[in-house]
C-alpha positions as CSV (number, residue, x, y, z in Angstrom):
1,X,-77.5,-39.8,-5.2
2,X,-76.5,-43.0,-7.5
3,X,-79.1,-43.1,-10.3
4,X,-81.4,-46.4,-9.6
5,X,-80.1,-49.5,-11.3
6,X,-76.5,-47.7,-12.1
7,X,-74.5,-50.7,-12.0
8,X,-77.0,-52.9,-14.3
9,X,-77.0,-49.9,-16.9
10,X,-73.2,-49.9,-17.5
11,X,-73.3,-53.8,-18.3
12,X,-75.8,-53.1,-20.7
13,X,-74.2,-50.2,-22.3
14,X,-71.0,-52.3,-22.7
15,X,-72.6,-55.0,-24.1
16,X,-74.5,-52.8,-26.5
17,X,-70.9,-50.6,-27.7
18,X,-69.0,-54.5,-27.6
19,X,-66.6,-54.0,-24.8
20,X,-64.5,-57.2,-23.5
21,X,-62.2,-58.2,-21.5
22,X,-59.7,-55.6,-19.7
23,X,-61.6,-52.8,-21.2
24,X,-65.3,-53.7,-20.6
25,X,-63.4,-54.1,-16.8
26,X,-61.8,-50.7,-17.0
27,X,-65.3,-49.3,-18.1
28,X,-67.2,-50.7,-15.4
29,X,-64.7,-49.5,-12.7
30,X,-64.2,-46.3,-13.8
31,X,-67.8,-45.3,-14.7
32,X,-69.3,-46.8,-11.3
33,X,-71.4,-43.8,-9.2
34,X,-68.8,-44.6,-6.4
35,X,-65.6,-43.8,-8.8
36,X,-66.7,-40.4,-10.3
37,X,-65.3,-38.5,-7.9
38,X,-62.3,-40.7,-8.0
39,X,-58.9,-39.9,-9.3
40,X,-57.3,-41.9,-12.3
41,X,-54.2,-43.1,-10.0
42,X,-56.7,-44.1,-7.1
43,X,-58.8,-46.5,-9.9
44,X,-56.5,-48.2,-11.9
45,X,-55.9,-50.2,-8.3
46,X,-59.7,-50.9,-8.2
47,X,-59.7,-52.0,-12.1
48,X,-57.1,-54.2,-11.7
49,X,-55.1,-52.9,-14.4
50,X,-51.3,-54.0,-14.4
51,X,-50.2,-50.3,-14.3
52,X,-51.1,-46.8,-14.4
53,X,-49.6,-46.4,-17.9
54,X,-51.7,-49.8,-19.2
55,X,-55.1,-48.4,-17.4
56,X,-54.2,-45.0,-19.3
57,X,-54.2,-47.2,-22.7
58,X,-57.4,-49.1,-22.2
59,X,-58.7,-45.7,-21.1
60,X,-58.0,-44.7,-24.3
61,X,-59.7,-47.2,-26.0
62,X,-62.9,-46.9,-24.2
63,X,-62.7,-43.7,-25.3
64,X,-62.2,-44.6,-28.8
65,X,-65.1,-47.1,-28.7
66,X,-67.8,-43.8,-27.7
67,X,-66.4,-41.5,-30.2
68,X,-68.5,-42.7,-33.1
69,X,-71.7,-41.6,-35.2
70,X,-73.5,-43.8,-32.9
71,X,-71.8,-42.8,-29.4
72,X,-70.6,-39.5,-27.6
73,X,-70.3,-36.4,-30.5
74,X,-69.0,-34.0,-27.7
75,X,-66.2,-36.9,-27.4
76,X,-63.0,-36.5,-29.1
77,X,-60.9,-39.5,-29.4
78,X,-58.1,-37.5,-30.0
79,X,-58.0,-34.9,-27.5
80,X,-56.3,-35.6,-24.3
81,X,-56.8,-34.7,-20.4
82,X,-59.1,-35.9,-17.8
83,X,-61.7,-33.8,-19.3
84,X,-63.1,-36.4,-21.5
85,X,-64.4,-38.5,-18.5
86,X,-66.5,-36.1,-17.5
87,X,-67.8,-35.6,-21.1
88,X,-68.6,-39.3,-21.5
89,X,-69.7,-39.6,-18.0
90,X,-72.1,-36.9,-18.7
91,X,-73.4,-38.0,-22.2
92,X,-74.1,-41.4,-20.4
93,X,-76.3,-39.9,-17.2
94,X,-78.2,-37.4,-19.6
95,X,-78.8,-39.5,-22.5
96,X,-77.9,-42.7,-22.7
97,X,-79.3,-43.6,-19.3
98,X,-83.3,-41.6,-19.4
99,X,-83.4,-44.2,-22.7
100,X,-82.7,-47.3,-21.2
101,X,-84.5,-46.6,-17.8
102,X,-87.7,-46.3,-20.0
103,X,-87.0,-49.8,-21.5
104,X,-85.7,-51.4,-18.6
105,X,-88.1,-53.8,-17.0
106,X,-88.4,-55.1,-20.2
107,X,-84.6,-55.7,-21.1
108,X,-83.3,-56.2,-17.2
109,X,-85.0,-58.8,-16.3
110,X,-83.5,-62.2,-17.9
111,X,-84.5,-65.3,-18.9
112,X,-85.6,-67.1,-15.3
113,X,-85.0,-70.5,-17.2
114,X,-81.5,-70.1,-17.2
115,X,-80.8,-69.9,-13.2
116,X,-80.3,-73.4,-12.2
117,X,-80.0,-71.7,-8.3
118,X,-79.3,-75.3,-7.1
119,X,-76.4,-75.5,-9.0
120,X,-73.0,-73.2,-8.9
121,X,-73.9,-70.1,-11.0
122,X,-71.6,-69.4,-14.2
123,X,-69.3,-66.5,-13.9
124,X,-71.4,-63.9,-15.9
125,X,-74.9,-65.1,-14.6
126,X,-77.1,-61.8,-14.0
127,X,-78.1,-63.7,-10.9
128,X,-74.5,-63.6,-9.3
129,X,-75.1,-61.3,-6.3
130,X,-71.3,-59.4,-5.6
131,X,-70.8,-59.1,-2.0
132,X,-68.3,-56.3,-1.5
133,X,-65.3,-56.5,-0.9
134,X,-65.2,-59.9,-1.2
135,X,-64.9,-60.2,-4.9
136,X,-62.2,-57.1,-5.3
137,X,-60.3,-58.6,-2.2
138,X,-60.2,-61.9,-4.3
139,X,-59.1,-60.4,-7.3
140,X,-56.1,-58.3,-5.5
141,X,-55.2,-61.2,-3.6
142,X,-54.4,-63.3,-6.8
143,X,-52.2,-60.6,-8.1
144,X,-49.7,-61.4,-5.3
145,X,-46.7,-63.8,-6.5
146,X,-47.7,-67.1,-4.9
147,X,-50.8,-66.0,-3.2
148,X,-53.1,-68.4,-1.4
149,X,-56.8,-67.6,-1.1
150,X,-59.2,-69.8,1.1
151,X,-63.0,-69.5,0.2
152,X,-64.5,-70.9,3.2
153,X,-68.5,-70.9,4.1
154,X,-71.1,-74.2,4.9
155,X,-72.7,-75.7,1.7
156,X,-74.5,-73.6,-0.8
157,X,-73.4,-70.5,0.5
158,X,-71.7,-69.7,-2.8
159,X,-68.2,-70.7,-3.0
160,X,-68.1,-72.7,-6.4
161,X,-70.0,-69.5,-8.1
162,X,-67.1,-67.3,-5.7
163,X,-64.1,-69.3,-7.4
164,X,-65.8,-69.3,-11.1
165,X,-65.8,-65.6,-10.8
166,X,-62.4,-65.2,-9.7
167,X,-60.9,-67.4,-12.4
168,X,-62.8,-65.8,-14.9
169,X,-61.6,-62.6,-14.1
170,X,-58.2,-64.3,-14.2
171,X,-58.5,-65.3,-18.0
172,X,-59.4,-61.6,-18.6
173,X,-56.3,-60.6,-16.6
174,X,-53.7,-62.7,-18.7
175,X,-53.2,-65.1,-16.3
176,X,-53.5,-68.8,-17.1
177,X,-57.0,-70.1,-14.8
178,X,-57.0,-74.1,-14.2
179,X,-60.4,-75.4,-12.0
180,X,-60.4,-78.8,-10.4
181,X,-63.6,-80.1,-8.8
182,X,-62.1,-82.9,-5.9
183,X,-65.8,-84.5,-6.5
184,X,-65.2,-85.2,-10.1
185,X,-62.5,-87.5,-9.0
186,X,-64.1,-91.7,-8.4
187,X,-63.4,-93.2,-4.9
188,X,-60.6,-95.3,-6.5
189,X,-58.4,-92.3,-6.6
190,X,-58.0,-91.8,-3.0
191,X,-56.9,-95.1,-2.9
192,X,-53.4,-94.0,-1.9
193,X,-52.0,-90.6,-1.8
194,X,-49.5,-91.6,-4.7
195,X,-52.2,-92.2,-7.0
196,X,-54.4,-89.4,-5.9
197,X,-51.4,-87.0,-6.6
198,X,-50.4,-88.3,-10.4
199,X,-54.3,-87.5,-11.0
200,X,-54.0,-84.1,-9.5
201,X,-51.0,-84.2,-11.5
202,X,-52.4,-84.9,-14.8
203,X,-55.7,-83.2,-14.5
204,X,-53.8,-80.1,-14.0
205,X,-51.9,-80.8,-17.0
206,X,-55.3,-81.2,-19.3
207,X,-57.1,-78.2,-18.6
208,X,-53.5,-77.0,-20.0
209,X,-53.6,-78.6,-23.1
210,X,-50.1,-79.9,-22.1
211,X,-49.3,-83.9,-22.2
212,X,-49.2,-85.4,-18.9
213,X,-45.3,-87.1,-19.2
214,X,-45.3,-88.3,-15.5
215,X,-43.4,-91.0,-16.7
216,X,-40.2,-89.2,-17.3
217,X,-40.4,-87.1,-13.7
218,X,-42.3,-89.4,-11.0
219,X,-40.3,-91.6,-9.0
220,X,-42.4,-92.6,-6.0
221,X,-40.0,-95.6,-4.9
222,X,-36.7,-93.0,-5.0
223,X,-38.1,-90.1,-3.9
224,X,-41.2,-90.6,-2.5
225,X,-44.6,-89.0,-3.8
226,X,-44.9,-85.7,-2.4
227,X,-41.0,-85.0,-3.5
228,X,-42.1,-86.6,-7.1
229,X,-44.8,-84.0,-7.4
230,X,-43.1,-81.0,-6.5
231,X,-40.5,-82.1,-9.2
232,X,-43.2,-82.5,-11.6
233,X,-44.9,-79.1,-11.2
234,X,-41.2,-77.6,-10.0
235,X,-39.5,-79.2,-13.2
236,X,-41.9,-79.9,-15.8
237,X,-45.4,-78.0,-15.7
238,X,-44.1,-74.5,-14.4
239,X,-41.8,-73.7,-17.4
240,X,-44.5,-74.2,-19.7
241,X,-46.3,-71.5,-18.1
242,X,-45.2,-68.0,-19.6
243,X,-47.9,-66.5,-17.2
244,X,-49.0,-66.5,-13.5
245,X,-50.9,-70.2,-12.9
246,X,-54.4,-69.0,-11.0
247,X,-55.1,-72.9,-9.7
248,X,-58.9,-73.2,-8.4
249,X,-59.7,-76.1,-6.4
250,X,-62.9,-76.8,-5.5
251,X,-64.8,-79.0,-2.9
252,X,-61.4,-79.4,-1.0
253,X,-63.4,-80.6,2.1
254,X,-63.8,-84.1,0.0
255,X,-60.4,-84.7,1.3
256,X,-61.3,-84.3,5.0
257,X,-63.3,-88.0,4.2
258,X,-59.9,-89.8,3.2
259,X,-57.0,-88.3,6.5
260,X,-54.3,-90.4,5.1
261,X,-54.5,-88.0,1.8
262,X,-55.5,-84.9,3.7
263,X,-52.1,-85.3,6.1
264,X,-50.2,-85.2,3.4
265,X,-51.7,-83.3,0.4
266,X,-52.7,-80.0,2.5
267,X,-49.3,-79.5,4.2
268,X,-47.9,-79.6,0.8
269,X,-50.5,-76.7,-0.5
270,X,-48.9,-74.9,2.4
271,X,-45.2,-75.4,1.4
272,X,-46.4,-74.3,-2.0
273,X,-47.0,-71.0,-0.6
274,X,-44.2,-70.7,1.6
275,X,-41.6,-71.9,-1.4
276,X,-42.9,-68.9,-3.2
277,X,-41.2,-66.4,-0.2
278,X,-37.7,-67.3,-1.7
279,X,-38.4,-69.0,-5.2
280,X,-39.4,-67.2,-8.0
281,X,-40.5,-70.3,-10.0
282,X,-43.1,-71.1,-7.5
283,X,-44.2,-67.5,-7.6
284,X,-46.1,-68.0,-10.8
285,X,-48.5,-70.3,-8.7
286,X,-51.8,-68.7,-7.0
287,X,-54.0,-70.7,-4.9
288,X,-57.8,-70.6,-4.4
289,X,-59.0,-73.2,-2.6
290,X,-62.5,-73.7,-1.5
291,X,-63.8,-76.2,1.1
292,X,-66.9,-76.5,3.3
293,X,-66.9,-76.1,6.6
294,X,-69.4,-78.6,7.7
295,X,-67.2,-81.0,7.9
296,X,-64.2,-80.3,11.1
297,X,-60.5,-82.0,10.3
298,X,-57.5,-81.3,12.5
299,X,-54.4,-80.8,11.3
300,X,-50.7,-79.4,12.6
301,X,-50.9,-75.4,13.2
302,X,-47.9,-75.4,11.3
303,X,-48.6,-77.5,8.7
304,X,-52.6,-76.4,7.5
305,X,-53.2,-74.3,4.5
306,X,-56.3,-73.1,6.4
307,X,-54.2,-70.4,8.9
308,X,-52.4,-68.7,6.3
309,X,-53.3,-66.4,3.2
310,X,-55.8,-64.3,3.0
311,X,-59.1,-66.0,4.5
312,X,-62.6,-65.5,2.4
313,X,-65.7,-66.3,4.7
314,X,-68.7,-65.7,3.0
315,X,-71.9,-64.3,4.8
316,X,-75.8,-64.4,3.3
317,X,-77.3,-61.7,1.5
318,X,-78.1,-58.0,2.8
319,X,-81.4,-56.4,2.2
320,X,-79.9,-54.2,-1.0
321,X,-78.2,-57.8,-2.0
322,X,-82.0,-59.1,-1.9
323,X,-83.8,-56.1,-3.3
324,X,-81.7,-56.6,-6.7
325,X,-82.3,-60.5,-6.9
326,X,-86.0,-59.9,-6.0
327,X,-86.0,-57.6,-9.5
328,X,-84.6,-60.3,-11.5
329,X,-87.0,-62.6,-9.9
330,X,-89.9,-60.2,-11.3
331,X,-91.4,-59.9,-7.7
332,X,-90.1,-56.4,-6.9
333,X,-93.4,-54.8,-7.3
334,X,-95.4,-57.6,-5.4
335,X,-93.0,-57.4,-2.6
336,X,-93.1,-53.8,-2.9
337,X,-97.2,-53.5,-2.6
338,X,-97.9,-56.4,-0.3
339,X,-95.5,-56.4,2.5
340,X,-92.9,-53.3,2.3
341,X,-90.7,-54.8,5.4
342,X,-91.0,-58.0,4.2
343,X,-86.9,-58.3,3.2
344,X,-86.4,-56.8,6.6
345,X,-87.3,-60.1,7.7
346,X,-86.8,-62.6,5.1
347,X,-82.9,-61.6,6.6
348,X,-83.3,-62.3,10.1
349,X,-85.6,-65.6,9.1
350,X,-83.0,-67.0,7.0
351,X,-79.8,-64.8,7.2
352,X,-79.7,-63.7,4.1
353,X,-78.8,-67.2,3.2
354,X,-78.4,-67.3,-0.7
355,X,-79.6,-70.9,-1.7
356,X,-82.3,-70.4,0.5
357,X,-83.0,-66.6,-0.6
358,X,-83.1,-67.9,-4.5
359,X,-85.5,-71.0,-2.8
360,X,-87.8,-68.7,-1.4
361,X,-88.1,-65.9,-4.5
362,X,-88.5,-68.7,-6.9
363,X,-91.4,-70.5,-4.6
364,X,-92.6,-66.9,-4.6
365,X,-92.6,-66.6,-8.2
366,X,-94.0,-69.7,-9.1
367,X,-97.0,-69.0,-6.6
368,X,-95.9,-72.4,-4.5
369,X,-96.1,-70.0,-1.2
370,X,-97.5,-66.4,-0.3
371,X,-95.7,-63.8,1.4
372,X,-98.3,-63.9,4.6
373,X,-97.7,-68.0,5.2
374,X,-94.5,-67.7,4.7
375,X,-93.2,-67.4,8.4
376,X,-95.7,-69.6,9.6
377,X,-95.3,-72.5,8.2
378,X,-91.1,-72.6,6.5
379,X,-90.0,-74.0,10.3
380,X,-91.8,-77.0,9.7
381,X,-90.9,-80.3,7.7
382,X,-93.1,-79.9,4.7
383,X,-91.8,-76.3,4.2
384,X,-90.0,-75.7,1.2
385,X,-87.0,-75.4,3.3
386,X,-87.2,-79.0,4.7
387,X,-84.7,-80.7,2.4
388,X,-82.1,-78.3,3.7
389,X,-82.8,-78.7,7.6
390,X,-83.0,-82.6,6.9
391,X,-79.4,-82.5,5.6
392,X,-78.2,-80.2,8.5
393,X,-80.2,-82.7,11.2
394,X,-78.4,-85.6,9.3
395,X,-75.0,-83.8,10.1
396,X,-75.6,-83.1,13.5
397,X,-77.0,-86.7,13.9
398,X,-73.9,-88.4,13.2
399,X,-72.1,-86.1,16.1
400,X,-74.0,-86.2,19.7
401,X,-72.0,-84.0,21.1
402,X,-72.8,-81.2,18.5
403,X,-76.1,-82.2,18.6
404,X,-76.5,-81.8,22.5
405,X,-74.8,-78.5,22.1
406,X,-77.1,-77.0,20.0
407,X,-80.1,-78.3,22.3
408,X,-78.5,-75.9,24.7
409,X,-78.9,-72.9,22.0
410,X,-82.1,-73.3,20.7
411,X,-83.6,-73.6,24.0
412,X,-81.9,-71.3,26.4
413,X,-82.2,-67.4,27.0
414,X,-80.6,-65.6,26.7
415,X,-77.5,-66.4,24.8
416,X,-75.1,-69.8,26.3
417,X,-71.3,-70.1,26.5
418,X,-70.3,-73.3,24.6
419,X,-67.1,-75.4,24.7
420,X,-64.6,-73.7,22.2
421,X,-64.8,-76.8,19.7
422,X,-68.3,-77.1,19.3
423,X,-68.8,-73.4,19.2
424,X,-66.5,-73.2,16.1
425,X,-68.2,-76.6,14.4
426,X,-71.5,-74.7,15.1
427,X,-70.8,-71.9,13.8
428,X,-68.6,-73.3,10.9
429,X,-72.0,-75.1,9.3
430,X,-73.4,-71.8,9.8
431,X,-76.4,-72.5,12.9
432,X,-75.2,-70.0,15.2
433,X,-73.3,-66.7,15.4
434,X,-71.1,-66.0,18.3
435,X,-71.8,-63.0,20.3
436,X,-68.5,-63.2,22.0
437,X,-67.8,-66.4,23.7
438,X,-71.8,-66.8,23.6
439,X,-73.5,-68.1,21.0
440,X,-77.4,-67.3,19.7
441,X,-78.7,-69.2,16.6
442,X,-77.6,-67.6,13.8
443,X,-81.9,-67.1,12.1
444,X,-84.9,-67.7,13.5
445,X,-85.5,-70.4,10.9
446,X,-83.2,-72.7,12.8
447,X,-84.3,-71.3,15.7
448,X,-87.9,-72.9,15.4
449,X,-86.8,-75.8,13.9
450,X,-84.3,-77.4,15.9
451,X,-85.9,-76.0,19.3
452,X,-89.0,-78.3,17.8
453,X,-87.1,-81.7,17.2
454,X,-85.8,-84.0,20.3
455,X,-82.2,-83.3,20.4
456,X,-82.0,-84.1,24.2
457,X,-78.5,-86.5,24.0
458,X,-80.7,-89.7,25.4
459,X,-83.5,-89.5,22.7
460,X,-81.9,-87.7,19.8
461,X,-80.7,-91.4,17.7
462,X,-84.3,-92.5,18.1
463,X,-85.3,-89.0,16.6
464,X,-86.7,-89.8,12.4
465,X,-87.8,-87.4,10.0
C-alpha cells in the first residue's frame, strides 16, 4: 500500500538534500510508490530523460547527493548495480519518512496567502492539482520534433496553470520555453492581420532576448504577410535557436473575437506543423496552444489547428484530486469529522470543477459557508457561486438558440437528443455531458440553477439578474 502523503514527502526530501532541475525530476519519477517495482529502461521514458545512458548519469548523481554524513550510510556512491535503489528506497521509507510524517501537518500545509485561486497558478504552486496523464502526455508530446499540443477546456478550468507547468518543465528539459498571453496584446493590434503578426513577431523575439530586425525580413507589399512571417521565423529567429523552441500561447480564443485574423493566423499554426513533416528547421518548433471553448469559431477542416496534434481536454477534480487540496486548505479533519461523504458530493454538485472546488474550500475555510447549507443554498444568486453562473447566463444570453437548447436539458427526463451544433457548444462551455447523442447537465449545480431562471426562447431577453 503507498505510504499516506508519498508523493508530497519526496518534494520535501528534495528540497531538503537541494535537488533541481533534471535530477530533482529523475528523483521524483524514480522514487514514486508506482515506479518501485519498475525497471530502469521502463522509467527513464516516464522521467523524461533524453536517454537511457543520460537517466543512468543523473541516476548517479542522485545517488551521490544521499551518500553523505547527513544522507544514506548504507549508500555507496561508488558501488554500482541496481542494488542501490533499493538501499535508498529503503533508508527513505524506514527513516526518513516516520520523521517527517510526525512533523507534517506542520511543514505540509503552506502559506494559504499565497494561492491567488482566481488567478493562473505558478508552475511550482503546492496548490497545482496533477491530473494524470495529462501532465506526462504533455510533457512526451513536446518531445516530438514539431509537435502541436491543444489545451482546450471552458474558462477557469486550468489551462494557463496547464501551459505554465509544461513550459516550466521545458526550461528544465533544455529546451528554449517562450509564453505569449493573446490578452496582453491592446485592441489596436488586431487592427490588421499584418500588424497583429510583426507583434507576434517581435514579442516572440523579446522573451528571447534577441533584437526584433523585422525591418531587414518583412516585406508585406512583395510577399504578403503571412509569407513575410514564415521568412522571419524560417530565416531569422530559428537559427538563433540551438535548442528545440517550446512556443506557449495562451488565451488563443481572443482571436475568435477578430475572424479576419483568425482566418488567417490559425491555418498558418497548422502549416507550422505540417512544414515540420519534411523540414528539419521547422522541427525545432513545438506548439502549445490554449484556447477556451466558450466561445464557437468555424474554420476549414483542412485548414484548423484545432483537428490535428495531440488534443488536451481538461476535466474537474476527482475525489482523491479533492482530498489533497482539502489538506492544503487545512479542512481535512473538519471535512473528515463532520460530513465523511461530503467530497462524494461536492463532485456531482459541481464536477469537480477546480475554480469552483478552490471557491468552495476557501469559503469553507474562511467560515463564509458551512458544510450542511452548502447544497441548499449555492444554486441560488447570492451563493458564492453566483458570479460564475452570471457570466455563463451572460454567454448563453447573447445566443437564443443555445439558450433554448439548454431549457430543453434542465427540464426534461430523462436525458434529450440535441441538434449536433449546440450539443458540442453546450458541452464545450462545460453545462452538459453527452451520454451518447443525449445530453444531461453535466452537475447538479447547473442543474438547479438554470432549470430556476426563464430561459423559455419568448421570455429569456427580458430575463435580469
Amino acid at each position: 500500500m503507498k505510504p499516506q502523503n508519498w508523493d508530497s514527502f519526496l518534494r520535501q526530501i528534495a528540497q531538503d538534500f537541494r535537488l533541481t532541475g533534471k535530477v530533482k525530476n529523475i528523483f521524483l519519477v524514480r522514487f514514486a510508490y508506482e515506479n518501485w517495482r519498475k525497471q530502469d529502461k521502463e522509467v527513464w521514458p516516464l522521467a523524461q530523460a533524453a536517454s537511457h545512458e543520460s537517466y543512468k548519469k543523473q541516476m548517479t548523481s542522485v545517488y551521490a547527493t544521499f551518500a553523505n554524513a547527513d544522507g544514506c550510510l548504507e549508500l555507496d556512491s561508488l558501488s554500482k548495480g541496481p542494488g542501490k535503489f533499493n538501499i535508498l528506497r529503503d533508508w527513505l521509507q524506514e527513516t526518513r519518512y516516520p520523521e517527517w510524517l510526525q512533523s507534517w501537518p506542520a511543514t505540509s500545509s503552506p502559506d494559504l496567502s499565497i494561492c491567488n485561486y482566481r488567478t493562473p497558478l505558478p508552475a511550482e504552486s503546492p496548490f497545482y492539482m496533477d491530473r494524470p496523464p495529462i501532465e506526462t502526455d504533455c510533457m512526451q508530446a513536446i518531445q516530438q520534433p514539431g509537435a502541436l499540443v491543444r489545451i482546450k477546456a471552458p474558462a477557469q478550468m486550468g489551462k494557463t496553470s496547464l501551459l505554465r507547468k509544461v513550459l516550466s518543465h521545458a526550461s528544465t528539459a533544455d529546451y528554449q520555453p517562450v509564453y505569449l498571453n493573446f490578452r496582453e496584446a491592446e485592441t489596436s493590434i488586431f487592427e490588421t492581420l499584418d500588424k497583429f503578426l510583426q507583434w507576434f513577431c517581435a514579442n516572440i523575439c523579446r522573451e528571447l532576448e534577441l533584437p526584433p530586425q523585422l525591418d531587414q525580413y518583412w516585406a508585406e507589399e512583395l510577399y504578403g504577410s503571412l509569407i513575410s512571417c514564415k521568412t522571419y521565423i524560417q530565416t531569422y529567429l530559428l537559427p538563433r535557436i540551438e535548442v528545440a523552441l517550446v512556443l506557449g500561447l495562451d488565451n488563443v480564443d481572443r482571436l475568435f473575437e477578430y475572424p479576419h485574423i483568425a482566418q488567417d493566423f490559425l491555418p498558418m499554426l497548422r502549416s507550422w506543423n505540417e512544414e515540420a513533416t519534411t523540414q528539419t528547421s521547422w522541427q525545432k518548433i513545438r506548439l502549445v496552444i490554449a484556447h477556451a471553448t466558450e466561445i464557437y469559431i468555424e474554420l476549414d477542416a483542412h485548414q484548423s489547428p484545432f483537428n490535428v496534434g495531440w488534443p488536451i481536454k481538461l476535466s474537474g477534480f476527482t475525489v482523491a484530486q479533492m482530498q489533497k487540496l482539502a489538506h492544503l486548505y487545512r479542512i481535512n479533519t473538519q471535512i473528515e469529522t463532520e460530513a465523511p461523504n461530503f467530497l462524494s458530493r461536492l463532485e456531482s454538485w459541481i464536477d469537480g470543477h477546480p475554480y469552483l472546488v478552490h471557491l468552495t474550500f476557501d469559503a469553507l475555510r474562511r467560515q463564509d459557508i458551512v458544510m450542511d447549507e452548502l447544497f441548499h443554498q449555492t444554486a441560488t444568486q447570492s451563493s458564492i457561486y453566483s458570479d460564475h453562473l452570471r457570466g455563463l447566463w451572460h454567454t448563453l444570453q447573447g445566443q437564443p438558440q443555445l439558450a433554448t437548447a439548454m431549457h430543453r436539458v434542465v427540464t426534461a427526463d430523462p436525458d434529450v437528443p440535441l441538434e449536433p451544433t449546440q450539443a458540442y457548444q453546450l458541452e464545450s462551455m462545460g453545462l452538459i455531458h453527452l451520454v451518447g447523442d443525449r445530453a444531461r447537465p453535466s452537475c447538479e449545480l447547473y442543474q438547479q440553477y438554470f432549470a430556476n431562471l426563464s430561459l423559455d426562447p419568448d421570455e429569456f431577453n427580458h430575463a435580469s439578474l
